[in-house]
C-alpha positions in Angstrom: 94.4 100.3 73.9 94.3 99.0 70.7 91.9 98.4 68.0 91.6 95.0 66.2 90.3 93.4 63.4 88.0 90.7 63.8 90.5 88.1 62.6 93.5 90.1 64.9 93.4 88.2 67.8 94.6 84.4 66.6 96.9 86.5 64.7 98.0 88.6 67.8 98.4 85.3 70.1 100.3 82.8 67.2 102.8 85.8 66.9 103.7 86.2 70.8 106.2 84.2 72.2 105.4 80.7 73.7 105.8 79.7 77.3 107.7 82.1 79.9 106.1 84.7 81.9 103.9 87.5 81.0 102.5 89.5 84.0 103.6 87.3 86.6 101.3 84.6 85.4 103.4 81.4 84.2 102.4 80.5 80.1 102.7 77.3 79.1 102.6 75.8 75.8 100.1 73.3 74.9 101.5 69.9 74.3 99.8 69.2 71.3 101.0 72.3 69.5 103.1 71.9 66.3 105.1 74.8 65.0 105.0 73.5 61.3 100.8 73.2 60.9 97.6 75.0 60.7 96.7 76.5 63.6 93.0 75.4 65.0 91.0 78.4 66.4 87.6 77.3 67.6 84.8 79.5 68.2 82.1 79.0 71.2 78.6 79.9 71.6 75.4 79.2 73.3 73.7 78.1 70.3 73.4 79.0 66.6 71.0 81.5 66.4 70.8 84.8 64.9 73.2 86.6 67.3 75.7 89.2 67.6 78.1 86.9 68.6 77.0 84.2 66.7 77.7 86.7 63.2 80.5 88.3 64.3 82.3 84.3 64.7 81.1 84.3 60.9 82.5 86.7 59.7 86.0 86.1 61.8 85.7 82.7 59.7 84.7 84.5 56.4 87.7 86.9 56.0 90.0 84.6 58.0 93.8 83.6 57.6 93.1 80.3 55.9 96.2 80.0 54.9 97.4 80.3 58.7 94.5 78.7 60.9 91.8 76.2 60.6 88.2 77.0 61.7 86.0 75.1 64.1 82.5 76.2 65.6 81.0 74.4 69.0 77.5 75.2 70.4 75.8 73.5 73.4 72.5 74.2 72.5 71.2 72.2 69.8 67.8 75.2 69.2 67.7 77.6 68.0 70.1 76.5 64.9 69.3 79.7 62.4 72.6 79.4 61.5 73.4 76.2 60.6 73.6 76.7 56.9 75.4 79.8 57.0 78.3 78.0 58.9 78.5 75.3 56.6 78.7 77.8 53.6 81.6 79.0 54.9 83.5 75.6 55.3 82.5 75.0 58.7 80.3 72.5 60.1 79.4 73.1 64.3 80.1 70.2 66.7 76.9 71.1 68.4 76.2 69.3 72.4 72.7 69.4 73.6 73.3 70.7 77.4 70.6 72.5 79.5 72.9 73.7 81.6 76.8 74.1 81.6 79.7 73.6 84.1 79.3 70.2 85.0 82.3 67.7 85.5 81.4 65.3 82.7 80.5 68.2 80.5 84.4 69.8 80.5 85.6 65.8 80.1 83.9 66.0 76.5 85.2 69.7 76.2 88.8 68.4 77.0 88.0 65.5 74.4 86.6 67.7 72.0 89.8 69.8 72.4 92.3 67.1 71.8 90.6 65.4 69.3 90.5 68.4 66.8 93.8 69.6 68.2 92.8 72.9 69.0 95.4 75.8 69.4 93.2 78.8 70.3 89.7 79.0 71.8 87.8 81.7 71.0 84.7 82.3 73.8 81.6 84.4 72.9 79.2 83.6 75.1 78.7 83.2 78.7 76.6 80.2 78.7 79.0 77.6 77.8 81.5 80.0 79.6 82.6 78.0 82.8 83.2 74.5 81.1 85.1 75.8 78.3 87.5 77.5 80.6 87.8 74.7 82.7 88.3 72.2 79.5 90.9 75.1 78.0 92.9 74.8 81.7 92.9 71.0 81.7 93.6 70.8 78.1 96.2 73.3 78.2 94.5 75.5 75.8 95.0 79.6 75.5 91.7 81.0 75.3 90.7 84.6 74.1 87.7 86.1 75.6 85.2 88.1 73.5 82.9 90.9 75.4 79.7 91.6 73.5 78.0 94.2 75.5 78.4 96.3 78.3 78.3 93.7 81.3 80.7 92.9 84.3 80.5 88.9 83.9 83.1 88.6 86.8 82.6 88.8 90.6 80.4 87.1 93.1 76.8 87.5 91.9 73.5 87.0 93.8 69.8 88.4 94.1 69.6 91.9 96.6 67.6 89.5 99.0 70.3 86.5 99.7 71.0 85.7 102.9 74.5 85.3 104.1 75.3 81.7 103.7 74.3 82.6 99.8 76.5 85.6 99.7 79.4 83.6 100.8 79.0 80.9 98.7 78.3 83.2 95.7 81.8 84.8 96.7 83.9 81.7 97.0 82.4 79.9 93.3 83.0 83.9 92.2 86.6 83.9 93.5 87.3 80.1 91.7 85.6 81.6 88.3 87.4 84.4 88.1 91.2 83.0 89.1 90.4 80.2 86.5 89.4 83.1 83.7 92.6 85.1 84.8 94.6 81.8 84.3 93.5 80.8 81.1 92.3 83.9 79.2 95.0 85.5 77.0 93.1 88.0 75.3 90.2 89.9 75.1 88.3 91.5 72.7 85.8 94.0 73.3 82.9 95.2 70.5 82.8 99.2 71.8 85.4 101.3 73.5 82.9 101.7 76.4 82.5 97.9 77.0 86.0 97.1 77.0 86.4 100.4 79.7 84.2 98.4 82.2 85.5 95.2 82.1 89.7 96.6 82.2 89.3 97.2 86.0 88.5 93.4 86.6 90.7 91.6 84.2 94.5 90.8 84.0 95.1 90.0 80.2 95.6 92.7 77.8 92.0 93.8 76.0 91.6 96.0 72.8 88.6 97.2 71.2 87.2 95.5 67.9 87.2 97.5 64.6 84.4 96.3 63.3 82.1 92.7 63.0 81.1 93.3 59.3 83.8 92.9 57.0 84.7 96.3 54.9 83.7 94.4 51.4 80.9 93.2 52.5 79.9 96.6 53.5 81.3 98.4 50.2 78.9 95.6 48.6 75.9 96.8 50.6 76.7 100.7 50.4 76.9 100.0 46.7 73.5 97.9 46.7 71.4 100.4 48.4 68.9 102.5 46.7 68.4 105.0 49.3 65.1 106.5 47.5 63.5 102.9 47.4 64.8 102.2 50.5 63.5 105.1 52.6 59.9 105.3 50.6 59.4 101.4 51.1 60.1 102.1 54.6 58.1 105.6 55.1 60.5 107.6 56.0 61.5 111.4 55.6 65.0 112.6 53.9 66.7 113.3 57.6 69.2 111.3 59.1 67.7 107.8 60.2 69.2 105.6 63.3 68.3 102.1 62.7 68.2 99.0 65.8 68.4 95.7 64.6 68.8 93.3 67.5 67.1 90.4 69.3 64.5 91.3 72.0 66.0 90.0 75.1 67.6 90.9 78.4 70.6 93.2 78.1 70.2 94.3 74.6 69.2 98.1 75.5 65.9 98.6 73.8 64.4 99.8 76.8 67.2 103.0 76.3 66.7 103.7 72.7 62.7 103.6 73.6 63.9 106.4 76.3 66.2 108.4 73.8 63.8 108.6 71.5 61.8 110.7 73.5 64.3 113.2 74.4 64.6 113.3 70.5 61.3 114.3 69.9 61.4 116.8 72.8 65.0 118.3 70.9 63.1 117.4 67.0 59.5 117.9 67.0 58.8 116.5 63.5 61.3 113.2 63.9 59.5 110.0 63.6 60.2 106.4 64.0 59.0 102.8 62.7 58.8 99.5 64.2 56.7 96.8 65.8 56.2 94.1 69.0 57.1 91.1 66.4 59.8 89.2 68.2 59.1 91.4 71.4 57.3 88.6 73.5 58.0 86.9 76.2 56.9 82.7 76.8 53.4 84.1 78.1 53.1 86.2 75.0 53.7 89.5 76.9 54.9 92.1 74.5 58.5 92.9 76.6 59.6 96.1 74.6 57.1 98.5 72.2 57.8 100.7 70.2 54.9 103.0 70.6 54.9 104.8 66.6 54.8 103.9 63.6 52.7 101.0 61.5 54.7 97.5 60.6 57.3 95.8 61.6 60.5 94.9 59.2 62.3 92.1 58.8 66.0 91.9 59.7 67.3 90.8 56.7 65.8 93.8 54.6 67.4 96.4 56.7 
């Protein structure tokens, strides 16, 4: 396994050979491609909120090849859009489609539109929402698609609740089997944010996957490193000269918060005198219900200041 930068993979794919074979699967070349241009490399995404994925498509754009590819964002959720001016800085403005849901017929005709319209050579997948059309649209369109992972989750398989009955398990096991023989068709690539990610998801996929080096590009941290005032930083924040682990991530399903609440007791148990910081802000669910709390510590901190 490899480890690649976050602009690697257009790179990887435009340098590989065209059409042929490559693991028994047939490749074939999209018609529209044209040796002599640009490539087109368009990134998808639920919406355009403040996400992992969501930044780490930034930054691909950011420190990209311009010289070698072109840059196109698509969403399907028109809220939350945190991140609409941030895309446009950087020479990008998302096509954005207002779907509640995803995977219907006339929704891949507009993906397979969308596709041949801008020309795209490369999709680049981050979420899981938009997921099925834009495979589907990729397949008709004859489009090679690389497939990022973002966290530690086995989006393959059949999937239903512990209590379906067995007409539901069947039927979750034939639309599982479609899914997944349309991802193995399609996907070229994929690109995985942590070694342990990319170790569950090997077993259950067919194209190669390699590990990502990192989603913040190395200037941009040498600007930070070089920013920070680490005496203002830790007094503003009331914290002690030991070493500090910081979590800064949305409050939803699948993020692991609930773990880090349950390692940082077995830190206190090993460090009597550690001590943490943070808040319920952002924590809530639709009813108001705080859904993760972190039980020390006075304040909560914006994002943008850690």
């Amino acid at each position: 396994m490899e480890r690649v930068s976050i602009v690697g993979a257009a790179d990887r794919l435009r340098s590989r050979p065209r059409g042929g074979t490559e693991g028994g699967r047939h490749q074939s070349k999209p018609r529209h491609l044209h040796p002599t241009r640009r490539w087109r490399v368009m990134h998808t995404m639920p919406d355009l909120d403040v996400g992992g994925g969501q930044v780490v498509a930034l930054n691909a754009i950011r420190e990209g090849d311009h010289e070698s590819f072109d840059y196109d964002v698509l969403a399907v959720r028109t809220k939350p859009d945190d991140m609409v001016a941030e895309f446009d800085a950087a020479g990008v403005r998302p096509v954005v489609f207002d779907w509640n849901c995803t995977g219907r017929p006339k929704q891949v005709g507009e993906l397979v539109k969308l596709f041949r319209a801008r020309r795209v050579d490369l999709v680049h997948v981050h979420g899981l929402v938009e997921r099925p059309a834009v495979l589907a649209a990729a397949f008709i369109a004859r489009v090679p698609v690389v497939g990022h992972i973002h966290s530690e989750w086995v989006h393959l398989g059949p999937k239903f609740p512990p209590d379906a009955s067995a007409v539901q398990r069947a039927r979750a096991r034939v639309l599982g089997w479609g899914r997944d023989a349309l991802e193995h068709r399609v996907v070229r690539w994929y690109v995985a944010d942590s070694t342990a990610a990319a170790d569950l998801l090997r077993p259950y996929v067919r194209a190669p996957i390699d590990t990502m080096i990192q989603s913040m590009p190395a200037a941009e941290m040498a600007r930070a490193r070089a920013a920070h005032d680490d005496e203002r930083w830790r007094a503003q924040l009331q914290l002690g000269p030991g070493p500090v682990a910081i979590n800064v991530s949305r409050c939803v399903p699948g993020k692991g918060q609930d773990r880090l609440i349950r390692a940082l007791a077995s830190v206190r148990a090993r460090v009597p005198d550690a001590q943490g910081t943070g808040g319920e802000q952002g924590c809530r669910d639709s009813n108001g219900t705080p859904q993760v709390v972190v039980p020390s510590g006075e304040g909560t901190h914006e994002a943008a200041s850690l």
